[in-house]
MDAnalysis code that builds the backbone (N, CA, C; Angstrom):
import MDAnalysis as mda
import numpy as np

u = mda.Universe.empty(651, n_residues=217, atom_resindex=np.repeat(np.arange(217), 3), trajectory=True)
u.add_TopologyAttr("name", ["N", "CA", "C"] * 217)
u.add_TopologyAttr("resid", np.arange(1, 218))
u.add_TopologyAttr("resname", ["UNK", "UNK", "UNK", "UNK", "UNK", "UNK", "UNK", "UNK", "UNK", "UNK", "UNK", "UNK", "UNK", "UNK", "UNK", "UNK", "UNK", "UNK", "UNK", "UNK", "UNK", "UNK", "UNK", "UNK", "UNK", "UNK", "UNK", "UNK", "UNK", "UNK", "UNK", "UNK", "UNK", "UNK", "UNK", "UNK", "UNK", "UNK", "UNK", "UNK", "UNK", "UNK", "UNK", "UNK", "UNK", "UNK", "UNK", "UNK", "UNK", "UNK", "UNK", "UNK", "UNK", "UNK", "UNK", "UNK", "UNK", "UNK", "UNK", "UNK", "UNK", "UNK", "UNK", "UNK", "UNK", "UNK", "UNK", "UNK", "UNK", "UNK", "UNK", "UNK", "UNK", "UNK", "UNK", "UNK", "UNK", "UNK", "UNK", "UNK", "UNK", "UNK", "UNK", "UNK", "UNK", "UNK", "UNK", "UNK", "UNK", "UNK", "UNK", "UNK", "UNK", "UNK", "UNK", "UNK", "UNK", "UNK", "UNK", "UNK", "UNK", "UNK", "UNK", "UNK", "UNK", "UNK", "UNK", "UNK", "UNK", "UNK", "UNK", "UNK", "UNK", "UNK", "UNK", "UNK", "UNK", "UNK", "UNK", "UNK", "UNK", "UNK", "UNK", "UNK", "UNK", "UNK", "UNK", "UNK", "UNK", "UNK", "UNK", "UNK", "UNK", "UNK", "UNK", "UNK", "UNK", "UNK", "UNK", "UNK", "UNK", "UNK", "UNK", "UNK", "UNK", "UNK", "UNK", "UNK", "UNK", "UNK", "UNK", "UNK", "UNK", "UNK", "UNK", "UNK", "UNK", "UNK", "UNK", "UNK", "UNK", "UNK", "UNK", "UNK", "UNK", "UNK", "UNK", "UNK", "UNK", "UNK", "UNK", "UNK", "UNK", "UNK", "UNK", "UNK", "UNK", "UNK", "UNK", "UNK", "UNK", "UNK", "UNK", "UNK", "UNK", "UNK", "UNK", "UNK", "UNK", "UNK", "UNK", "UNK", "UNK", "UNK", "UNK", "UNK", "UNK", "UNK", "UNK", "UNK", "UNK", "UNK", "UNK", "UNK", "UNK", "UNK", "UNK", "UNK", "UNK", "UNK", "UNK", "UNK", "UNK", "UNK", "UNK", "UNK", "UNK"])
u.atoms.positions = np.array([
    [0.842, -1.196, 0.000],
    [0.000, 0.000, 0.000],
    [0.884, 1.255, 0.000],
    [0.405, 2.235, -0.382],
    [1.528, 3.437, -0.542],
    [0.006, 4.945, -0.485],
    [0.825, 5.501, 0.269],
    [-0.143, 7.314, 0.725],
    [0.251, 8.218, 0.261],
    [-0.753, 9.212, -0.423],
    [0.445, 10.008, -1.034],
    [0.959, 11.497, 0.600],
    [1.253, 12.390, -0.035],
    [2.246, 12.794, 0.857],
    [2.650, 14.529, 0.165],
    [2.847, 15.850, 0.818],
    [3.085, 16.450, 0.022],
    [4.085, 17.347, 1.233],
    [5.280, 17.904, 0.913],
    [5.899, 18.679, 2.003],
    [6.102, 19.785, 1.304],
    [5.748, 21.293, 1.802],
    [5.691, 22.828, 1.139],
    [6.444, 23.378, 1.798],
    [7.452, 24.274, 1.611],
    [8.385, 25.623, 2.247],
    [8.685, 26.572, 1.034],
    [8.580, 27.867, 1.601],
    [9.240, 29.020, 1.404],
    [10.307, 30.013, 1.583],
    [10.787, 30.083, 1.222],
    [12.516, 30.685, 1.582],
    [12.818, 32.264, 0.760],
    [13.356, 32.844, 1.544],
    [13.312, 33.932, 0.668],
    [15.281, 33.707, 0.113],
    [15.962, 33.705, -0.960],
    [17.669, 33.485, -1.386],
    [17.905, 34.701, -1.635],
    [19.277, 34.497, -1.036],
    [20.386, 36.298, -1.363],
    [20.226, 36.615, -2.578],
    [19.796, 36.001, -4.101],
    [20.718, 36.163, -5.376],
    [19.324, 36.544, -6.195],
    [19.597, 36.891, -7.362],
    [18.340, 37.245, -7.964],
    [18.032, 35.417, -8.986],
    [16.978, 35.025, -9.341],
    [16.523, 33.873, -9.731],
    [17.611, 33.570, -10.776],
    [17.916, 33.888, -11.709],
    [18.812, 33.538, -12.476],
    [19.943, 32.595, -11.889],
    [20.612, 33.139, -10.945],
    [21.325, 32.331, -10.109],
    [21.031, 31.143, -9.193],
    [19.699, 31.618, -8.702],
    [19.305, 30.295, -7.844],
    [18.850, 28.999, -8.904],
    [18.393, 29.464, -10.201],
    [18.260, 28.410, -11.739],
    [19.152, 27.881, -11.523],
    [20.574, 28.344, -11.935],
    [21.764, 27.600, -11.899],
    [21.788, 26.682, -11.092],
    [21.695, 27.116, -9.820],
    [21.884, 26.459, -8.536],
    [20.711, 24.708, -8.607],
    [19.605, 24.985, -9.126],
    [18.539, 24.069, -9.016],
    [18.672, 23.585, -10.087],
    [19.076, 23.833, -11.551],
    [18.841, 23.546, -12.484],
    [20.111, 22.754, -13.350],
    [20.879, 22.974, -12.249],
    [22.076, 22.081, -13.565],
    [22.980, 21.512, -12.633],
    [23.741, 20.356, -13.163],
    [24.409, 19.441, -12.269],
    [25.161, 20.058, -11.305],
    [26.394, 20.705, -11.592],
    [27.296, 21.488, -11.145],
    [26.706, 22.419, -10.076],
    [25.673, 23.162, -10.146],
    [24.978, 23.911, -9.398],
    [24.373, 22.976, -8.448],
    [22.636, 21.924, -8.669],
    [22.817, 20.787, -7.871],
    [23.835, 20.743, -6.542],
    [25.157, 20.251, -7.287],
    [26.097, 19.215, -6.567],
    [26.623, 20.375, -4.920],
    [26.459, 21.617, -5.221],
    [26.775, 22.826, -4.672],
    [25.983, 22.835, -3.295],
    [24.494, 22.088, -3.090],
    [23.426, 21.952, -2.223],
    [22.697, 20.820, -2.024],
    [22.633, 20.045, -2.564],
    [21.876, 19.015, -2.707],
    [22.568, 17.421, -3.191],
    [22.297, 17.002, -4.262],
    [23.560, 15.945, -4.620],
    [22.666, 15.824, -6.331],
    [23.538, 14.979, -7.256],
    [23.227, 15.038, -7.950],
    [22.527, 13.625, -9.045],
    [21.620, 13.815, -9.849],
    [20.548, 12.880, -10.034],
    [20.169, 13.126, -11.106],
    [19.317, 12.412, -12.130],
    [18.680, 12.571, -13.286],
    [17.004, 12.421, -12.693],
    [16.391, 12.773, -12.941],
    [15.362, 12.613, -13.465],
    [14.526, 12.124, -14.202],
    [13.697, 11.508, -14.009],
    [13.225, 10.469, -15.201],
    [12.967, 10.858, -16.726],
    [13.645, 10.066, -17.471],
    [13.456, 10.563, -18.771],
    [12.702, 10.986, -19.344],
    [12.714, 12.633, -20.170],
    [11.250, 13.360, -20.850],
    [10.114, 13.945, -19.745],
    [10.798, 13.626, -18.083],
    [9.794, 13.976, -17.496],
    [10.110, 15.534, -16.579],
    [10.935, 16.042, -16.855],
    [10.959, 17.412, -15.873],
    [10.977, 18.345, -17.151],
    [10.124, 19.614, -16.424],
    [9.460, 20.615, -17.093],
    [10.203, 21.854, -16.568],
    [10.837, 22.581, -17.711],
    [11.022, 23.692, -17.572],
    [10.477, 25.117, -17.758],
    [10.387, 25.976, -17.081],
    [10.215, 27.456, -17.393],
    [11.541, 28.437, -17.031],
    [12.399, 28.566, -17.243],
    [13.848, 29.278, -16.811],
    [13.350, 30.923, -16.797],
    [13.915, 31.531, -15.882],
    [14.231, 30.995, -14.537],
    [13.054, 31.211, -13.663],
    [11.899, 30.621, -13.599],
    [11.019, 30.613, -13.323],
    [10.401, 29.457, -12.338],
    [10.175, 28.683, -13.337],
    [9.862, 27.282, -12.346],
    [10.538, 25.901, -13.447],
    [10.599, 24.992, -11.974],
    [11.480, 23.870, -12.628],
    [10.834, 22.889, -12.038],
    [10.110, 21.627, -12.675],
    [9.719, 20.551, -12.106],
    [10.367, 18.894, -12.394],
    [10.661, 18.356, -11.900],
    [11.040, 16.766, -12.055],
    [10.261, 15.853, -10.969],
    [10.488, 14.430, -12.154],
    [9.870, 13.676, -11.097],
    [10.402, 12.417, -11.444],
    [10.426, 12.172, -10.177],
    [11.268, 10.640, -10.029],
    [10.701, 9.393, -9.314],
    [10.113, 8.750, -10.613],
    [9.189, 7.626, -10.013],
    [7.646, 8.301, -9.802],
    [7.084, 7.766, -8.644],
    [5.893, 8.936, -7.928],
    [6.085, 9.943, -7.287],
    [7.186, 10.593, -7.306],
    [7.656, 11.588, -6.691],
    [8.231, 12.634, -7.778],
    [7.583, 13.885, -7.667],
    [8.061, 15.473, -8.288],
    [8.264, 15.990, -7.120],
    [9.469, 16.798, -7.570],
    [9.562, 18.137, -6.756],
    [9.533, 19.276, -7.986],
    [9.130, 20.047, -7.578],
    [8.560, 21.319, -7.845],
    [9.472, 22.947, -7.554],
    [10.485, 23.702, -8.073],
    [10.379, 24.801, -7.823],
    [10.023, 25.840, -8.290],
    [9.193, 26.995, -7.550],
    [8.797, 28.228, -8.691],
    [9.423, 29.141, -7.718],
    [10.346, 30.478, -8.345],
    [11.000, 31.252, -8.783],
    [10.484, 32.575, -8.804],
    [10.754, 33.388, -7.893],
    [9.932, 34.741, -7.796],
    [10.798, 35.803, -7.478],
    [10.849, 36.861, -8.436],
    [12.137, 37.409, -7.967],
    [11.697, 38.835, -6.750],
    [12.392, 39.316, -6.282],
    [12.223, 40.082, -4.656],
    [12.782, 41.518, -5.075],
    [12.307, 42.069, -3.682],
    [13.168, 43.260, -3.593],
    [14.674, 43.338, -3.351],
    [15.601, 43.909, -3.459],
    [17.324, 43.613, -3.023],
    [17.767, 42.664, -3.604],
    [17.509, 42.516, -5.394],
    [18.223, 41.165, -5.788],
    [17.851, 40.104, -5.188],
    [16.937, 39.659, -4.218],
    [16.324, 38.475, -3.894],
    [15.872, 38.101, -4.479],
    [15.644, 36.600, -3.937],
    [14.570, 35.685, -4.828],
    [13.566, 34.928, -3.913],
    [11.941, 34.761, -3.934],
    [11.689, 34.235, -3.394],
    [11.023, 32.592, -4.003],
    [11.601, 31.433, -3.039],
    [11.375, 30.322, -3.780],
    [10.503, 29.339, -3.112],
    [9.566, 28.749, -3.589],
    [8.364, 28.117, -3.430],
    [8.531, 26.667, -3.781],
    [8.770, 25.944, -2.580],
    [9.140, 24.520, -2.997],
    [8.429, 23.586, -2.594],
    [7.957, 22.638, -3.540],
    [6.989, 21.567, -3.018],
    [7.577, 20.005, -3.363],
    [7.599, 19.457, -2.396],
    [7.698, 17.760, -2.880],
    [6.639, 16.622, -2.574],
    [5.829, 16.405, -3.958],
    [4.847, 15.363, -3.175],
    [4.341, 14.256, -4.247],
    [3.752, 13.053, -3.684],
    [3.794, 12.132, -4.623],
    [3.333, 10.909, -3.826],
    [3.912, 9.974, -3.847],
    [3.233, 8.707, -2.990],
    [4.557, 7.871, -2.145],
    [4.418, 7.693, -0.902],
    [5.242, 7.042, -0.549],
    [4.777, 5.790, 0.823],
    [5.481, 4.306, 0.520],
    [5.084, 3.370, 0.974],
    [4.353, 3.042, 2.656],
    [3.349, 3.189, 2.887],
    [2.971, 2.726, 4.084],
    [3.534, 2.667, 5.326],
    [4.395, 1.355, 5.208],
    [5.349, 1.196, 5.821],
    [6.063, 2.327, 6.752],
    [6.617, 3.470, 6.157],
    [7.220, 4.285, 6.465],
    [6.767, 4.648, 7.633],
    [5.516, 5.569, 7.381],
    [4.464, 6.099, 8.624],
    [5.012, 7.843, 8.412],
    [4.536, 8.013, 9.517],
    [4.543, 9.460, 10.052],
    [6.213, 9.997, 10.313],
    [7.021, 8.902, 10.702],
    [8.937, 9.150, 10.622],
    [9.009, 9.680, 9.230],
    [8.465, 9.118, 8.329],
    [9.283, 9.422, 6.806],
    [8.989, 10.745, 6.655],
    [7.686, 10.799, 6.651],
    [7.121, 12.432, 6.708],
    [8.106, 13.375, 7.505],
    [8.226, 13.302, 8.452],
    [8.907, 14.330, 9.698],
    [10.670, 14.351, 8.983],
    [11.124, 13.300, 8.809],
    [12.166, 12.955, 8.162],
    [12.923, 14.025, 6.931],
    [11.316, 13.679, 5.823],
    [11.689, 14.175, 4.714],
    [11.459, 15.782, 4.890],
    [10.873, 15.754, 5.600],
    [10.651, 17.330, 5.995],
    [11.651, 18.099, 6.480],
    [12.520, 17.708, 7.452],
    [13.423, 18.061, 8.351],
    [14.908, 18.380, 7.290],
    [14.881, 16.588, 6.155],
    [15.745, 17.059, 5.492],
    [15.567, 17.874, 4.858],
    [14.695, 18.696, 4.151],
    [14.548, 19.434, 2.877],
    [15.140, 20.538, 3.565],
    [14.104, 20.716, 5.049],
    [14.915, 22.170, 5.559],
    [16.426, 22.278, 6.016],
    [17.225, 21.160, 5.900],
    [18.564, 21.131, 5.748],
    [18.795, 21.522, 4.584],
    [18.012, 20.847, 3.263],
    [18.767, 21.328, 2.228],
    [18.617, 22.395, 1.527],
    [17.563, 23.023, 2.189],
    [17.136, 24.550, 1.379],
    [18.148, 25.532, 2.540],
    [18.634, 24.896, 3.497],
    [19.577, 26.091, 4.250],
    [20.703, 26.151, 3.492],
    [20.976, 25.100, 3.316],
    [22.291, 24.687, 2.415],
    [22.398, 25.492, 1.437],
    [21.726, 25.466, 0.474],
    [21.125, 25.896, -1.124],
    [21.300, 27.288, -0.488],
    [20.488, 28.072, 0.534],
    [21.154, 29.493, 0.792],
    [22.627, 29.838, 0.874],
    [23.098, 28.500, 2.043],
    [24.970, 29.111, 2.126],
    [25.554, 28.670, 1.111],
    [25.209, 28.266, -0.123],
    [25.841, 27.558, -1.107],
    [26.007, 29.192, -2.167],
    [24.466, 29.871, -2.228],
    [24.466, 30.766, -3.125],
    [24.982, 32.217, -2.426],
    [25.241, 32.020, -0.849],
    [25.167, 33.455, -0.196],
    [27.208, 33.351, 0.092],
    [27.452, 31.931, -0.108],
    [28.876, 32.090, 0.061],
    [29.859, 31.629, -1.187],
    [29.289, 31.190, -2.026],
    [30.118, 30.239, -2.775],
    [29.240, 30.869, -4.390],
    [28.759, 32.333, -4.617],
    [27.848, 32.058, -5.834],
    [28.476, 32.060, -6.857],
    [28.038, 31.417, -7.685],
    [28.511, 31.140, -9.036],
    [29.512, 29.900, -9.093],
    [29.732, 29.842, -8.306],
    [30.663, 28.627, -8.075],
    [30.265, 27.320, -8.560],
    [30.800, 26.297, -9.734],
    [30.535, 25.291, -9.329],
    [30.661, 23.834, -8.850],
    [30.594, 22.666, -8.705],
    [30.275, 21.754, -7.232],
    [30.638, 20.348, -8.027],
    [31.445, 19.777, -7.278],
    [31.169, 18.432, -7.064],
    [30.542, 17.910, -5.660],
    [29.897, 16.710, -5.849],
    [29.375, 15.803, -4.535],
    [30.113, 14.393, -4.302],
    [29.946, 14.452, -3.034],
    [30.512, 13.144, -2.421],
    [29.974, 12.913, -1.505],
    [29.483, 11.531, -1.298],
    [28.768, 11.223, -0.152],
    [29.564, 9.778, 0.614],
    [29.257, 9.415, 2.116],
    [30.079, 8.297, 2.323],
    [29.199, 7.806, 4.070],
    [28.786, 7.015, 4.043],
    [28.362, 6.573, 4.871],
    [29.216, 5.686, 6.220],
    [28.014, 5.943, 7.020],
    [29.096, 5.190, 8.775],
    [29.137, 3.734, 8.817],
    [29.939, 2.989, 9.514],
    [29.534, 1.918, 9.849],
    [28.081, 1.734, 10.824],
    [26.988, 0.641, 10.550],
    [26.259, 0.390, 12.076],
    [26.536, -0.034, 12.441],
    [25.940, 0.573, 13.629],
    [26.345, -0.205, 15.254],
    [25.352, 1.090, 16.300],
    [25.441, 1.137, 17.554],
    [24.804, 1.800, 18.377],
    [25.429, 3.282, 18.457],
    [25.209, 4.207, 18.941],
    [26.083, 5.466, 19.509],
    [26.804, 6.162, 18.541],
    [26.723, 5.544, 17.101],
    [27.124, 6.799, 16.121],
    [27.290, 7.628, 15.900],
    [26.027, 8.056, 16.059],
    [25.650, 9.610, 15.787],
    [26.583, 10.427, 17.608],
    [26.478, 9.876, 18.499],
    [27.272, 10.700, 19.388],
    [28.632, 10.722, 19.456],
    [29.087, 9.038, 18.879],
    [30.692, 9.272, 18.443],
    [31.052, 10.413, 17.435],
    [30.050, 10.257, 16.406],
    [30.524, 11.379, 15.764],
    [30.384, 12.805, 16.019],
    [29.912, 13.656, 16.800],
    [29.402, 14.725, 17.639],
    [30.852, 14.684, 18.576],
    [31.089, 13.345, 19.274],
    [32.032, 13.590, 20.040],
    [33.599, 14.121, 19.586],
    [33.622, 13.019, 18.471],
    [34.782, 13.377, 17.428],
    [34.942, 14.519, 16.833],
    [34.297, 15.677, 16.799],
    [34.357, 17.112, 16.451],
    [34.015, 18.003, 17.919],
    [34.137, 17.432, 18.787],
    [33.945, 18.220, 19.656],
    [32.503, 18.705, 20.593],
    [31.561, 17.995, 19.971],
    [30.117, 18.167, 20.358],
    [29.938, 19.633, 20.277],
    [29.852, 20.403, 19.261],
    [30.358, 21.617, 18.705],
    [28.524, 22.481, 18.312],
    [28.629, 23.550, 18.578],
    [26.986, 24.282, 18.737],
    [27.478, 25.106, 17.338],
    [26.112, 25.632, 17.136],
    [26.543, 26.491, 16.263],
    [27.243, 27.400, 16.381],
    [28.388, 28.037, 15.280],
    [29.264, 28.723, 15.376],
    [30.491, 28.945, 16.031],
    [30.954, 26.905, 16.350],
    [32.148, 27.132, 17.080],
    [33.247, 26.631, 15.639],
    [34.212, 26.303, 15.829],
    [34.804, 26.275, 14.700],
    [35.621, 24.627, 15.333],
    [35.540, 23.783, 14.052],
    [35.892, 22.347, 14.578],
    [36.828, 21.693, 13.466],
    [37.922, 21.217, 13.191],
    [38.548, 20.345, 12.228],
    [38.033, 19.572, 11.749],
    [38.224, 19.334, 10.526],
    [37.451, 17.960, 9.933],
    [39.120, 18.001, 9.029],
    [38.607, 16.238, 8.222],
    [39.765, 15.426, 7.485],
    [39.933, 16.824, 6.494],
    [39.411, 17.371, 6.218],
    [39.521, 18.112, 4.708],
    [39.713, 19.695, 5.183],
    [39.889, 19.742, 6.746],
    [40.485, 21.073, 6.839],
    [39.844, 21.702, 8.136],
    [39.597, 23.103, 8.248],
    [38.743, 23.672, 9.754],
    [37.687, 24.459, 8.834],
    [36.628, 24.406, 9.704],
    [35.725, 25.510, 9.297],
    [34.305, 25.449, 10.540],
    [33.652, 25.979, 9.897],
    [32.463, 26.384, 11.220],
    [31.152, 25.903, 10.959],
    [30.831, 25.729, 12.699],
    [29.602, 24.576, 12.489],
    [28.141, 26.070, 12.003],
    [27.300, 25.746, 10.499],
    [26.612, 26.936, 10.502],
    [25.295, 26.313, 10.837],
    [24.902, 24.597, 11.143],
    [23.605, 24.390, 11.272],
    [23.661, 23.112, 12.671],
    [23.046, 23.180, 13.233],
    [23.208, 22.238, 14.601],
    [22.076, 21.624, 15.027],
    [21.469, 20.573, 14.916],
    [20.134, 20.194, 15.241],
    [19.759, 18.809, 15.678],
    [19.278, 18.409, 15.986],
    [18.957, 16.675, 16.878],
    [19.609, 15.188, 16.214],
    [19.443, 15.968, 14.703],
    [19.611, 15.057, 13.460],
    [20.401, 15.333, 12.321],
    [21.114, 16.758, 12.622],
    [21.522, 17.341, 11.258],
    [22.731, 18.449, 11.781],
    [24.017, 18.016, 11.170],
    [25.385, 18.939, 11.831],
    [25.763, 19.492, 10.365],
    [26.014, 20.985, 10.450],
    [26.077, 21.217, 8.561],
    [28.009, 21.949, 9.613],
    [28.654, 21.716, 8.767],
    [29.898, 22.462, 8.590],
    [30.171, 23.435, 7.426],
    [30.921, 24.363, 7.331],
    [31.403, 25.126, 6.333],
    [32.500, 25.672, 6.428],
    [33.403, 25.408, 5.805],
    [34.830, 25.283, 5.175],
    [35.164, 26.349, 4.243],
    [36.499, 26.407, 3.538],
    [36.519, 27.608, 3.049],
    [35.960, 27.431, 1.362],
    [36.151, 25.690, 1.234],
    [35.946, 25.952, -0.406],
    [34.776, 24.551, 0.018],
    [34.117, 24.550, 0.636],
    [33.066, 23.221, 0.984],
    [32.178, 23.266, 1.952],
    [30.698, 22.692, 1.853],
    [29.670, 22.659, 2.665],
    [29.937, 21.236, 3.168],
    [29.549, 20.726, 4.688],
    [29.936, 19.171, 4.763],
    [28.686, 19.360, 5.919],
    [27.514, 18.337, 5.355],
    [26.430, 17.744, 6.035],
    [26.364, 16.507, 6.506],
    [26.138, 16.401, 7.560],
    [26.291, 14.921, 8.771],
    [24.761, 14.901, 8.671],
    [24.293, 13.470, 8.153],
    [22.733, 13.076, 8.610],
    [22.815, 11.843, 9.190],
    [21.821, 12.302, 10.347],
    [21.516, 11.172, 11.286],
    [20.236, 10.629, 10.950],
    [19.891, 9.354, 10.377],
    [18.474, 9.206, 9.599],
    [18.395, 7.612, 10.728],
    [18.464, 7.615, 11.868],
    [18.137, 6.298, 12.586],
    [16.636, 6.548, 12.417],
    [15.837, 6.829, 12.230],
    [14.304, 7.306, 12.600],
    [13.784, 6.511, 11.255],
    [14.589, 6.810, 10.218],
    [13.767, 5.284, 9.006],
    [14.684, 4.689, 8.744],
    [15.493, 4.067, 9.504],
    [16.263, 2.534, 9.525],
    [17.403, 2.877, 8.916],
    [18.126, 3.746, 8.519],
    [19.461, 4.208, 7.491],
    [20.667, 4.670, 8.698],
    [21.932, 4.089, 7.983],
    [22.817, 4.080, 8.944],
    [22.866, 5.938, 8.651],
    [23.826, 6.422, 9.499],
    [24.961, 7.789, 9.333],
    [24.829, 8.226, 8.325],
    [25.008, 9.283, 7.431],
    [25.675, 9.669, 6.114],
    [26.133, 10.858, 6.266],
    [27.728, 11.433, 5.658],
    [28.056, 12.728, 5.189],
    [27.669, 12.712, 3.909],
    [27.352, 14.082, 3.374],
    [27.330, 14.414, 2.347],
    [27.797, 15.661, 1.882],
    [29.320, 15.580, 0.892],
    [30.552, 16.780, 0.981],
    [30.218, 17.384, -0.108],
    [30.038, 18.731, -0.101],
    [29.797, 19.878, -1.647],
    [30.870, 20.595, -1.443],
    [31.739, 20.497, -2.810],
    [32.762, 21.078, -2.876],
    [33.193, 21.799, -3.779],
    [33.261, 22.875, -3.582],
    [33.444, 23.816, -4.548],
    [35.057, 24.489, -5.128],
    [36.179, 23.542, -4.604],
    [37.575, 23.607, -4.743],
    [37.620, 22.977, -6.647],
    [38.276, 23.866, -7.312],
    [38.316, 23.484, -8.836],
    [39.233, 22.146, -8.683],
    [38.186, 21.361, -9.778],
    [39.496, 19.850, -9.894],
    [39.431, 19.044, -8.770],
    [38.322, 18.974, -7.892],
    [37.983, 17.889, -6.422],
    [37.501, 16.682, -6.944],
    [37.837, 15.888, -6.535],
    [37.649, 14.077, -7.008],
    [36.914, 14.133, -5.914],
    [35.471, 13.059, -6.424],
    [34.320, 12.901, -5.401],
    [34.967, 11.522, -5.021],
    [35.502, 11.050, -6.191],
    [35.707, 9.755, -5.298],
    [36.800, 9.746, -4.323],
    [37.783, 10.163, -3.971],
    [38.351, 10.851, -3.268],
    [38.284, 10.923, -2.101],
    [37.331, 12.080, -2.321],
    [36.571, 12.948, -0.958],
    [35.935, 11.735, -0.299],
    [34.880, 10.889, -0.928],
    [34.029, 9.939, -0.397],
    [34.692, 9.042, 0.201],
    [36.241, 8.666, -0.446],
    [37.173, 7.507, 0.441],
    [37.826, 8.285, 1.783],
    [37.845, 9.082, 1.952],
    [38.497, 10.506, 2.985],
    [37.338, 10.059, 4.245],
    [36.334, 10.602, 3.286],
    [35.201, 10.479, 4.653],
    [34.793, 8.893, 5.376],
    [34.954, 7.752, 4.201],
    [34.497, 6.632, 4.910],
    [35.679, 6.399, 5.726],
    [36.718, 6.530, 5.736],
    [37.619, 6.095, 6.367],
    [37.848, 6.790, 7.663],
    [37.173, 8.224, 7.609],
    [37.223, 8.986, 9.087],
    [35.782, 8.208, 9.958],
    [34.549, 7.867, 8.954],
    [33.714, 7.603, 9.925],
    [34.147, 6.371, 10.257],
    [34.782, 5.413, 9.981],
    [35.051, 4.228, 10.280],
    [35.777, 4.202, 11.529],
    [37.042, 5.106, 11.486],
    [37.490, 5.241, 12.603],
    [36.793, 5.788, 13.912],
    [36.334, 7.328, 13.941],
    [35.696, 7.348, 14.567],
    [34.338, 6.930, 14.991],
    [33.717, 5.990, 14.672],
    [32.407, 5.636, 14.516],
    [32.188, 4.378, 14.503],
    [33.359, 3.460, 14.171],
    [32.678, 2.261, 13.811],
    [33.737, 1.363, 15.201],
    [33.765, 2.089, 15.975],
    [34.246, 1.302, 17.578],
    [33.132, 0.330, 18.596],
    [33.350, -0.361, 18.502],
    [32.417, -1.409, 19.408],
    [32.367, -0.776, 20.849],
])
C-alpha cells in the first residue's frame, strides 16, 4: 500500500533567480546543495528561470522562482507524490526536516560560494549503536558557530540540530545526517566547490574517518 504525501516551504535566497536556476537547475549547481541525479526521462518541465519541475518515479519536486526586492529571490518549494505505508509518520517528519537542511544549504551555497561550481561526495558510517554521538564527540560536540577540524580542513559549524550537523569550510559545505528514525545508517554528504575535487576521493576521505571514529564497538 503506498499514501500520497506532500511537504511545502518558502525561503526567501540572497541572489536574484537567475542564479538560484543555476543552482537548481544544472548538475554542477545541484552538486553545490543538494547531490546530484537525473530525473526520469522526458519527465521534468522547464520554465527558466522561473519554475522547474522533475519527477522521479511517484515523486516530483517542484520549484517556482519569484524574484524580490534587493536582488532576492523568493522560492516556493513543493515535494509530493506517494510514498510506501510502511514508512508512517517518521518518513514524513524525516523528509521534511531534510529538505529544511537542504534549502539552508542551497542558501549558504548561493550566499557564500555564488557562481561557483560543485562536485558531490557522499560516504556513509559503519552500524552499530552510539554513532551519531561518536561522531558529535569526534568534532567536539560543537553548537553552532564554534569552529571544529574535519579530514579536509577547519571551518564552522553553521547548522546544529537533533539530526543534522552542517559544517562550512573555506571551499566546501559538509552535512552529517543522522536518519536512525527510518532505519538508514549515518551519512556525510561533501559539496565542494575547490576546482578539480575528485568525489571519489573525498568519499574515500570520509568513509575512512567515519570508520574510525564511529565504527568502535
Amino acid at each position: 500500500m503506498s499514501a500520497p504525501f506532500e511537504i511545502r516551504r518558502e525561503i526567501v535566497l540572497p541572489v536574484p533567480p537567475e542564479e538560484v536556476w543555476r543552482a537548481i537547475a544544472t548538475p554542477e549547481g545541484q552538486a553545490g546543495w543538494f547531490m546530484t541525479g537525473e530525473a526520469d526521462d522526458g519527465s521534468a518541465e522547464m520554465d527558466p528561470p522561473r519554475r522547474l519541475e522533475q519527477r522521479f518515479g511517484t515523486q516530483a519536486i517542484e520549484y517556482v522562482l519569484e524574484a524580490a526586492s534587493g536582488a532576492t529571490t523568493v522560492l516556493r518549494f513543493v515535494h509530493s507524490g506517494m510514498r510506501e505505508d510502511e514508512w508512517g509518520d517518521e518518513w514524513d517528519t524525516m523528509q521534511g526536516a531534510g529538505w529544511d537542511l537542504y534549502l539552508f544549504t542551497l542558501g549558504e551555497y548561493l550566499r557564500h560560494f555564488p557562481g561557483r561550481p560543485a562536485v558531490y561526495a557522499e560516504a556513509e558510517a559503519p552500524a552499530g549503536p552510539d554513532v551519531w554521538r561518536r561522531v558529535l564527540a569526534a568534532l567536539g560536540d560543537p553548537a553552532a558557530g564554534a569552529t571544529v577540524d574535519v579530514p579536509v580542513g577547519r571551518g564552522v559549524v553553521d547548522i546544529r540540530t537533533d539530526h543534522f550537523l552542517g559544517i562550512r569550510t573555506e571551499h566546501a559545505l559538509i552535512r552529517f545526517h543522522e536518519r536512525s528514525l527510518i532505519g538508514m545508517v549515518l551519512a556525510v554528504g561533501h559539496h565542494d566547490m575547490t576546482p578539480g575535487a575528485d568525489p571519489t576521493a573525498l568519499a574515500d576521505t570520509w568513509t575512512a574517518w567515519l570508520a574510525e571514529k564511529a565504527g568502535r564497538s
